[in-house]
N, CA, C and O of each residue as an XYZ file, in Angstrom:
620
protein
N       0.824     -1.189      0.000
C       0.000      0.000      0.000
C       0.872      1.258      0.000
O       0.404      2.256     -0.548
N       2.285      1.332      0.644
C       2.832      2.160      0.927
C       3.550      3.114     -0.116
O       3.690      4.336     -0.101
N       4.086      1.850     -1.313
C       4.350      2.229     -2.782
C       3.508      2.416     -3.483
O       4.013      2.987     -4.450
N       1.818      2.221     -3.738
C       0.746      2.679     -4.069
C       0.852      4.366     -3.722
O       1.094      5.238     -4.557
N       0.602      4.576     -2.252
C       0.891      5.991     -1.860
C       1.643      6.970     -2.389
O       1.269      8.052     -2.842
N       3.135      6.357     -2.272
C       4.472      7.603     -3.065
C       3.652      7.914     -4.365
O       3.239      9.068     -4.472
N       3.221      6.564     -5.882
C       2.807      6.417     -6.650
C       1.622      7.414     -6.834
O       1.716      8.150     -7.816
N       0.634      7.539     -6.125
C      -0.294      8.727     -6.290
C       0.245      9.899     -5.952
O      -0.185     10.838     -6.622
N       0.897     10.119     -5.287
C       1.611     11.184     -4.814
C       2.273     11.631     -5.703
O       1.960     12.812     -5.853
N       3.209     11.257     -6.550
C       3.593     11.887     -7.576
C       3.397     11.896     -8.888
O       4.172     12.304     -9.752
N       1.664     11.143     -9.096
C       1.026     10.832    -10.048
C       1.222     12.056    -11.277
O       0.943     13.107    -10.699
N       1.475     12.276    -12.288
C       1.443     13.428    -13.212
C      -0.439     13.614    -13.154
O      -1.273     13.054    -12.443
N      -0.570     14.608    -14.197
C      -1.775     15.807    -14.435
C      -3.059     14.256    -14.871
O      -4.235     14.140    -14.524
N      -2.280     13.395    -15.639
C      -3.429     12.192    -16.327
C      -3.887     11.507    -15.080
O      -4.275     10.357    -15.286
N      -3.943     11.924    -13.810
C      -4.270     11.069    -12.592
C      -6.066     11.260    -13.029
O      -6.518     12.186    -13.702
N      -6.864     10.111    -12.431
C      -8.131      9.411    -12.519
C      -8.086     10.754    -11.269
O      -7.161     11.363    -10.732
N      -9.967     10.832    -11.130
C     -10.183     11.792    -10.089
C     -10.514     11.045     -8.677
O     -10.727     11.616     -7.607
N     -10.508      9.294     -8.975
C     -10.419      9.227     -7.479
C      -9.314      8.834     -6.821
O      -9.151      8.405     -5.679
N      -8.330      9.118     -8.018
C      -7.125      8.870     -7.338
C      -6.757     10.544     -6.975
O      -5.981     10.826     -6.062
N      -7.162     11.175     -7.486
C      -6.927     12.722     -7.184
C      -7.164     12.817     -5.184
O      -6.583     13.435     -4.292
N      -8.242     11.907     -5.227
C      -9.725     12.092     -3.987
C      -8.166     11.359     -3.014
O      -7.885     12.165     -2.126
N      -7.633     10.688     -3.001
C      -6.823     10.055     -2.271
C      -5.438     10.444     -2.239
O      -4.662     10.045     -1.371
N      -5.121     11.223     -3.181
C      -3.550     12.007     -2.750
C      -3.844     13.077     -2.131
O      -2.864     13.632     -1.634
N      -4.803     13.566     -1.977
C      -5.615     14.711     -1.131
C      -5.522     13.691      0.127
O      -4.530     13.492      0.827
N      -6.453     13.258      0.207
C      -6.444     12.456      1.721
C      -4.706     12.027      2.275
O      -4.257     12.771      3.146
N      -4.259     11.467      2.034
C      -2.918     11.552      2.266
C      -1.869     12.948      2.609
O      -0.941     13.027      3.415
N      -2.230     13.623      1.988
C      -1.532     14.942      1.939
C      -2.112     15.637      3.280
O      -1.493     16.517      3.879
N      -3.387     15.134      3.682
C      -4.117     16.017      4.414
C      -3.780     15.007      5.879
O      -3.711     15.543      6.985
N      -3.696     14.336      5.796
C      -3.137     12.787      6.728
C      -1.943     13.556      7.016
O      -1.719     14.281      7.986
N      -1.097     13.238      5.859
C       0.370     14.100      6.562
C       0.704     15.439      7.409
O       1.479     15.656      8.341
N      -0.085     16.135      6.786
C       0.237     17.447      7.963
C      -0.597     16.994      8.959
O       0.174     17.147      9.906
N      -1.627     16.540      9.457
C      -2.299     16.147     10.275
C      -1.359     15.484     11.355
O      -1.588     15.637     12.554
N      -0.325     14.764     10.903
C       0.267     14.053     12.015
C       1.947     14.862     11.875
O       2.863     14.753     12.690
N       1.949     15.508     10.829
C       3.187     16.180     11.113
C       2.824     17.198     12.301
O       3.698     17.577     13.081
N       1.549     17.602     12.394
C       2.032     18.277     13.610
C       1.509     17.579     14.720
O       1.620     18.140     15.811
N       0.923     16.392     14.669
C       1.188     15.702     15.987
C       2.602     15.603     16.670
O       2.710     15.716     17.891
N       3.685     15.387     15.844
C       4.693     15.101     16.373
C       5.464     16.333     16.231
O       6.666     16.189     16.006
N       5.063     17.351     16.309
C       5.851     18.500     15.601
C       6.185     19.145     17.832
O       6.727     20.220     18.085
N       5.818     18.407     18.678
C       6.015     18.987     20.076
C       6.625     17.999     20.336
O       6.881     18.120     21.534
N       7.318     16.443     19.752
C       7.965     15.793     19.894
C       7.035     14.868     21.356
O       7.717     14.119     22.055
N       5.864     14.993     21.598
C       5.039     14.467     22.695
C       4.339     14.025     22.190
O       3.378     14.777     22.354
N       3.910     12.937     21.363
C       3.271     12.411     20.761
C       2.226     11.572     21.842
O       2.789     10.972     22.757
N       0.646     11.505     21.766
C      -0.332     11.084     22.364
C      -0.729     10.601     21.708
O      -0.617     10.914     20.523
N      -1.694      9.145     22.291
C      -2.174      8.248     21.841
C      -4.066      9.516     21.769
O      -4.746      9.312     20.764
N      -4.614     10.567     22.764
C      -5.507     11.191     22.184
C      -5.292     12.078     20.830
O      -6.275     12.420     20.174
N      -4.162     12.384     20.496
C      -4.110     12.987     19.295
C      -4.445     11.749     18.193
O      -5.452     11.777     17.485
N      -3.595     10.819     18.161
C      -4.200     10.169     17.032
C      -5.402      9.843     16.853
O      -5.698      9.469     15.718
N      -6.149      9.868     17.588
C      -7.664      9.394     17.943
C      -8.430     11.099     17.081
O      -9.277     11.194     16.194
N      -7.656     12.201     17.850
C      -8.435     13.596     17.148
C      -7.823     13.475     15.677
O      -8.329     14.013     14.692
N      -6.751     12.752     15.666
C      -6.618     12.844     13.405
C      -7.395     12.034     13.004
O      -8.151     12.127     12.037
N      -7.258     11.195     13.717
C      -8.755      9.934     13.051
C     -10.329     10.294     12.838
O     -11.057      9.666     12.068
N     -10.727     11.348     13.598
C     -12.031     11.831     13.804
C     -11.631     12.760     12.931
O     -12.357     12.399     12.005
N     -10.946     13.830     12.426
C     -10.741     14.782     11.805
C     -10.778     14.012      9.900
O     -11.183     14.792      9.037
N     -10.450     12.896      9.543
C     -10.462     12.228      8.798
C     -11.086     11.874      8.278
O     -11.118     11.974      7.052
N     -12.211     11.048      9.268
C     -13.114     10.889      9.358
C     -14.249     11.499      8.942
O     -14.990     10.932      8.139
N     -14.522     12.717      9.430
C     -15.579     13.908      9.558
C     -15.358     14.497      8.069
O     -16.270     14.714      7.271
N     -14.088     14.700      7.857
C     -13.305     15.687      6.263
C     -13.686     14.545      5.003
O     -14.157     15.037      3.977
N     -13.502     13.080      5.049
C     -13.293     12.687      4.128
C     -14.557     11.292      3.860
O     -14.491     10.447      2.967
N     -15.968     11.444      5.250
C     -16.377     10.648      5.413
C     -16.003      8.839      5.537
O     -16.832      7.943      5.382
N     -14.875      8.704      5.780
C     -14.514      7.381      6.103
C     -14.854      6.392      7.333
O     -15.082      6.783      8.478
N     -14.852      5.462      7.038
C     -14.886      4.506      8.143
C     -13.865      4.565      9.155
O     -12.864      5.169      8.770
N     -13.808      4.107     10.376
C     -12.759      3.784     11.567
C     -11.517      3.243     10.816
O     -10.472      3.860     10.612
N     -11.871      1.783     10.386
C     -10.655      1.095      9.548
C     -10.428      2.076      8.414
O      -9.220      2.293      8.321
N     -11.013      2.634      7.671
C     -10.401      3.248      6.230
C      -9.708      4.733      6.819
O      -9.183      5.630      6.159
N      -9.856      4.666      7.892
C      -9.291      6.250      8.539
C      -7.834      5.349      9.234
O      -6.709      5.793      9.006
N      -7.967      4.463      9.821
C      -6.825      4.073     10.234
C      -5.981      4.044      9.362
O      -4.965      4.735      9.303
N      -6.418      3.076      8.470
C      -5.060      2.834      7.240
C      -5.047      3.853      6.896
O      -4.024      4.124      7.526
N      -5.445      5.391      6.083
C      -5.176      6.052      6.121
C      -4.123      6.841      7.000
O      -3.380      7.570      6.342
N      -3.988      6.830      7.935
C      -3.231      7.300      9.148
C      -2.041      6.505      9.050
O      -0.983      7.121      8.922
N      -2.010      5.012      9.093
C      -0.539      4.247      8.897
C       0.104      4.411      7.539
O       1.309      4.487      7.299
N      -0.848      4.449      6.744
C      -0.042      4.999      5.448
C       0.404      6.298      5.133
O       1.141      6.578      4.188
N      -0.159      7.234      6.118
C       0.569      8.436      5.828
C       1.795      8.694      7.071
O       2.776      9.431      6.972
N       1.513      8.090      7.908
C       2.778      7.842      8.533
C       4.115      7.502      7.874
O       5.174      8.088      8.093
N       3.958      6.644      7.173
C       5.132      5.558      6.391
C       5.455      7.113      5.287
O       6.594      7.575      5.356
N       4.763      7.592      4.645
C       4.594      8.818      3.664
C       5.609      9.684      4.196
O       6.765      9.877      3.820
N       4.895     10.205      5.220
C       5.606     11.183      6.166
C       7.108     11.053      6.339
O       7.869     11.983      6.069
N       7.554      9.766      6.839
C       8.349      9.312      6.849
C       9.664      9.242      6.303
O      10.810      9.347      6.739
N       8.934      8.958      4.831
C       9.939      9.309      3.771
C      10.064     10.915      3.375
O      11.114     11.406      2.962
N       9.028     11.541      3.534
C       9.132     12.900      3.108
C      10.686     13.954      3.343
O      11.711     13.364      3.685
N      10.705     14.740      3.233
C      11.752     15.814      3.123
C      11.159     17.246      3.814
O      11.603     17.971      4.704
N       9.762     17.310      2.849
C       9.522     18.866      3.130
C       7.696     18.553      3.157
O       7.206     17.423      3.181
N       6.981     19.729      3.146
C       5.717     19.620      3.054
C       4.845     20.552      2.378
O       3.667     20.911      2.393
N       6.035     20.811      1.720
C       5.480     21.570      0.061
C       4.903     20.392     -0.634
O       3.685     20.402     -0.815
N       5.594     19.388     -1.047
C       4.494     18.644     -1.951
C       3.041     18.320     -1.737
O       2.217     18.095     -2.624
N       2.805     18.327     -0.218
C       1.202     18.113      0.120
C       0.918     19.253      0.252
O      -0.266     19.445     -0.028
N       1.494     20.209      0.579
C       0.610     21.511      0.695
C       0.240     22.001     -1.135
O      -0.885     22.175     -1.604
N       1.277     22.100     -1.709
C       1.205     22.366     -3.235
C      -0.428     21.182     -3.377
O      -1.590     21.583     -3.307
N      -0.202     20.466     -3.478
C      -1.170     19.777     -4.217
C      -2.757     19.987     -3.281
O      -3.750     19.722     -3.960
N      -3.010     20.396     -1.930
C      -3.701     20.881     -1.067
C      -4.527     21.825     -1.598
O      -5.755     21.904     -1.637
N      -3.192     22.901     -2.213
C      -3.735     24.106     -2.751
C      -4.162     24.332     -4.033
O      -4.492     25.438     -4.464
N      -4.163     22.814     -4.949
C      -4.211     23.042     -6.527
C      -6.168     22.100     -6.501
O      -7.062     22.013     -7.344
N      -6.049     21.733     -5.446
C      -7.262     20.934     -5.270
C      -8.590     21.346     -4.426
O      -9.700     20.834     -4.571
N      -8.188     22.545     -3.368
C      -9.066     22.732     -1.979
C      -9.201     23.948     -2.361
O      -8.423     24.673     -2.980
N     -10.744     24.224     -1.761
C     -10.900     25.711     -1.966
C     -10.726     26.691     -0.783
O     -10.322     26.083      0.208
N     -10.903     28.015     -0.570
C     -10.178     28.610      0.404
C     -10.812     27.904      1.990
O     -10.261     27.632      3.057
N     -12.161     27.799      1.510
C     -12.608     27.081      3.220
C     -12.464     25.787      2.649
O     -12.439     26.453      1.613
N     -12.348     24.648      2.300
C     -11.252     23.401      2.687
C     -10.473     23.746      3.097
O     -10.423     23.375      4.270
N      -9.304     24.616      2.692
C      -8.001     24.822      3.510
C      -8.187     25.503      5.151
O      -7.513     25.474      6.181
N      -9.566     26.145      4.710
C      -9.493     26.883      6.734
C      -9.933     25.194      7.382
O      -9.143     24.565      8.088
N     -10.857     24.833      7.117
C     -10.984     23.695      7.830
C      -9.914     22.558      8.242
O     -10.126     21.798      9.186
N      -8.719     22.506      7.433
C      -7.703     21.820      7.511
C      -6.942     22.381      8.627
O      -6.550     21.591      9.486
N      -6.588     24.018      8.781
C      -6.294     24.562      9.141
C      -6.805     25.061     10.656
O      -6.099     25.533     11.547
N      -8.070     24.843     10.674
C      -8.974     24.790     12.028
C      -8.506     23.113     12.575
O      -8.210     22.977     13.762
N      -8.471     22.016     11.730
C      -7.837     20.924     12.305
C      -6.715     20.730     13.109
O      -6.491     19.950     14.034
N      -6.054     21.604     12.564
C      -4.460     21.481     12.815
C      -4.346     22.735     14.473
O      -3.632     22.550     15.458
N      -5.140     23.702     14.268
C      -5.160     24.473     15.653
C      -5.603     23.297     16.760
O      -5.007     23.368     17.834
N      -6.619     22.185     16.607
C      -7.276     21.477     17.370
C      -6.036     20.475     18.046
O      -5.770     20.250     19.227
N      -5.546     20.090     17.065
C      -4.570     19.207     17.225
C      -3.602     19.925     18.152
O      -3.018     19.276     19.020
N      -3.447     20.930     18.045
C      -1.819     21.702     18.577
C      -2.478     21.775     20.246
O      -1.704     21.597     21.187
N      -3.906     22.041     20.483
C      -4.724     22.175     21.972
C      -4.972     21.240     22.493
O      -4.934     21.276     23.722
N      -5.366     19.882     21.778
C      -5.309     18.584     22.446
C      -4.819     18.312     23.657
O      -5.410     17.653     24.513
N      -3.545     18.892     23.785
C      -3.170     18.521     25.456
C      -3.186     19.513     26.257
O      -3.050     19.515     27.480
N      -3.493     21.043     24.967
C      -4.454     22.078     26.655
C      -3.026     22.879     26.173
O      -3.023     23.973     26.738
N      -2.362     22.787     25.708
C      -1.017     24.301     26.013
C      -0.180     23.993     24.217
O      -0.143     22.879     23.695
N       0.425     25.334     23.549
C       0.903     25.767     22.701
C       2.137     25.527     22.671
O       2.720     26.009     23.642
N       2.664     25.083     22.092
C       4.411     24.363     22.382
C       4.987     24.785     21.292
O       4.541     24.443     20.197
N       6.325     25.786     21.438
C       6.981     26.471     20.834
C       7.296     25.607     19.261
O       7.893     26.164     18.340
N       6.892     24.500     19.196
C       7.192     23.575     18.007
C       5.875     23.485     17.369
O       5.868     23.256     16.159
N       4.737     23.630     17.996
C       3.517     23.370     16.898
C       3.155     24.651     16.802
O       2.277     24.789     15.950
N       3.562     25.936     17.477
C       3.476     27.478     16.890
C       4.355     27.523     15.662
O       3.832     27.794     14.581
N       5.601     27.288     15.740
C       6.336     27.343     14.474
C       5.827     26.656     13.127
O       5.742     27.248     12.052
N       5.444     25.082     13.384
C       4.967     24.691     12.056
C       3.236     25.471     12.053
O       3.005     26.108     11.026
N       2.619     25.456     12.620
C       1.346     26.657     12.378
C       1.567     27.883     11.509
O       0.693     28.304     10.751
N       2.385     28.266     11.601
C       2.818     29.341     10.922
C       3.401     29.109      9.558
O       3.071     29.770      8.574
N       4.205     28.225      9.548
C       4.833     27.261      9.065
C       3.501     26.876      7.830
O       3.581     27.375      6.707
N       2.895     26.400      8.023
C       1.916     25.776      7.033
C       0.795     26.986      6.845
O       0.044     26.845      5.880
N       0.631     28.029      7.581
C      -0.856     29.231      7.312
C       0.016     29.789      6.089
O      -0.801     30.051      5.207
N       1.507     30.135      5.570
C       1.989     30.413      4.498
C       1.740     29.529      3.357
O       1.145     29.893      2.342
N       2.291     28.163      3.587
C       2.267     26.961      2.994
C       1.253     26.702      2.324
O       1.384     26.224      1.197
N       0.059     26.948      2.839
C      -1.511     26.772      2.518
C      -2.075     28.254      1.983
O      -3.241     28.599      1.792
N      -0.997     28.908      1.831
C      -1.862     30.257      1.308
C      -3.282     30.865      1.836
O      -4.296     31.028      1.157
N      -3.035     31.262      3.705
C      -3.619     31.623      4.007
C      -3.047     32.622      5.074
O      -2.089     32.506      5.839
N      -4.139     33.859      4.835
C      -3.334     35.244      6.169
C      -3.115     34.449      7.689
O      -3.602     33.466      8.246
N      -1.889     35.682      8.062
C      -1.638     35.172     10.013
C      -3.383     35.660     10.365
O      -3.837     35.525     11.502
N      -3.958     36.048      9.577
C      -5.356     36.837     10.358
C      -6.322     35.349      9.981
O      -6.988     34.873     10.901
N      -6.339     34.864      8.992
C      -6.965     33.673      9.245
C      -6.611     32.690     10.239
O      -7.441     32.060     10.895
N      -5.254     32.561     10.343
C      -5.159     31.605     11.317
C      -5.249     32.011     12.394
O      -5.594     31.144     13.197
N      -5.074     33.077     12.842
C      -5.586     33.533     14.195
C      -6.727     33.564     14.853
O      -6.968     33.312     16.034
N      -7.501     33.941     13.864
C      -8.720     33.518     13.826
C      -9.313     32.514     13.944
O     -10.394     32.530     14.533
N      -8.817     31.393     13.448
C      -9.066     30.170     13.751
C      -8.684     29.698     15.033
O      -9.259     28.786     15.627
N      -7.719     30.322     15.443
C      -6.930     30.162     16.727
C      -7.877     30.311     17.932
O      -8.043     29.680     18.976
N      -8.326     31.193     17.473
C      -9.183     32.041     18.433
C     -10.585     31.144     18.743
O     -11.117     30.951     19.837
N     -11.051     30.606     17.253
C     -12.291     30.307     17.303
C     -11.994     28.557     18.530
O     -12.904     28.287     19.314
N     -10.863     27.727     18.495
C     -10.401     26.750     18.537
C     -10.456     27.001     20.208
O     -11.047     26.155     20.879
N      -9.984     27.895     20.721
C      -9.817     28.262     22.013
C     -10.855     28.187     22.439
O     -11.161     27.173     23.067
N     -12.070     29.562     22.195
C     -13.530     29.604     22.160
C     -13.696     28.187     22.955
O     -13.918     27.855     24.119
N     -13.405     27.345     21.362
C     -14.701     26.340     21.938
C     -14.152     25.267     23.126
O     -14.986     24.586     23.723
N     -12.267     25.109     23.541
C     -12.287     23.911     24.482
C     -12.360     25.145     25.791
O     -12.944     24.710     26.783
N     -11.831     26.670     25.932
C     -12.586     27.377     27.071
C     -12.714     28.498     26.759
O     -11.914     29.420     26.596
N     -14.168     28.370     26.645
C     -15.239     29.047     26.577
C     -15.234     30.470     27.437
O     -15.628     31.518     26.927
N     -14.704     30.379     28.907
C     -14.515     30.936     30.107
C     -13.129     32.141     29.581
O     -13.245     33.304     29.968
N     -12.335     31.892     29.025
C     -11.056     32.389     29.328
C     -11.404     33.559     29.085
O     -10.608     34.246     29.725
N     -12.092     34.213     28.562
C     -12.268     35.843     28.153
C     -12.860     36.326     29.157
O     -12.858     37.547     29.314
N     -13.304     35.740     29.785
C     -14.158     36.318     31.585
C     -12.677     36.956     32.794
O     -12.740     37.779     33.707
N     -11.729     36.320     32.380
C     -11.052     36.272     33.702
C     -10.524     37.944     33.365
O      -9.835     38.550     34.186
């Protein structure tokens, strides 16, 4: 499956559109867990929030979200940089697909409740990448906060 993956991944322009539908999913898999590990604290609840995020984005099953997830692991893996999924992110998603990806990835970075000088950097890191303003992602930032406390603007 894993050489299937690279294979769509660097499929030329004659790619079928549901193979299009799946180098998207992958691409979107990869930053998803690049910034799981991007605080070097990797949690067994984060993978559970990329799986639901997967899930919800790409309507999949539990199992078809998993393998998804181990295969973009192995992806990841080999990778270098994250221009090639963001490039192809941006030749495929429209500006709200990318906030929603982008609202994913704030979720992910809060998962354990605090901002870690490593998933601020790739945040930033990818709101360029994805061709979107620091005011969108802040925004999103903001909205992401909102919802796990609700309270914090009271104090």
């Amino acid at each position: 499956m894993f050489h299937k993956l690279l294979s769509l991944l660097s499929a030329g322009a004659g790619t079928a559109a549901a193979e299009h539908h799946d180098r998207i999913q992958v691409a979107v898999a990869v930053l998803l867990l690049e910034m799981t590990h991007a605080d070097r604290n990797f949690q067994p609840l984060e993978v559970h929030l990329v799986e639901q995020l997967l899930r919800d984005r790409f309507g999949l099953s539990v199992e078809a979200a998993d393998e998804l997830i181990a295969a973009a692991e192995e992806v990841r893996a080999e990778s270098f940089d994250l221009q090639q999924f963001t490039s192809l992110i941006n030749r495929h998603f429209s500006i709200e697909e990318k906030l929603k990806v982008m609202e994913g990835l704030w979720r992910l970075v809060y998962a354990d409740g605090e901002l870690d000088k490593y998933e601020d950097a790739l945040a930033r890191q990818l709101t360029g990448l994805l061709r979107l303003s620091p005011r969108q992602a802040i925004d999103l930032k903001i909205k992401v906060l909102d919802e796990i406390a609700p309270d914090r603007h009271s104090s």
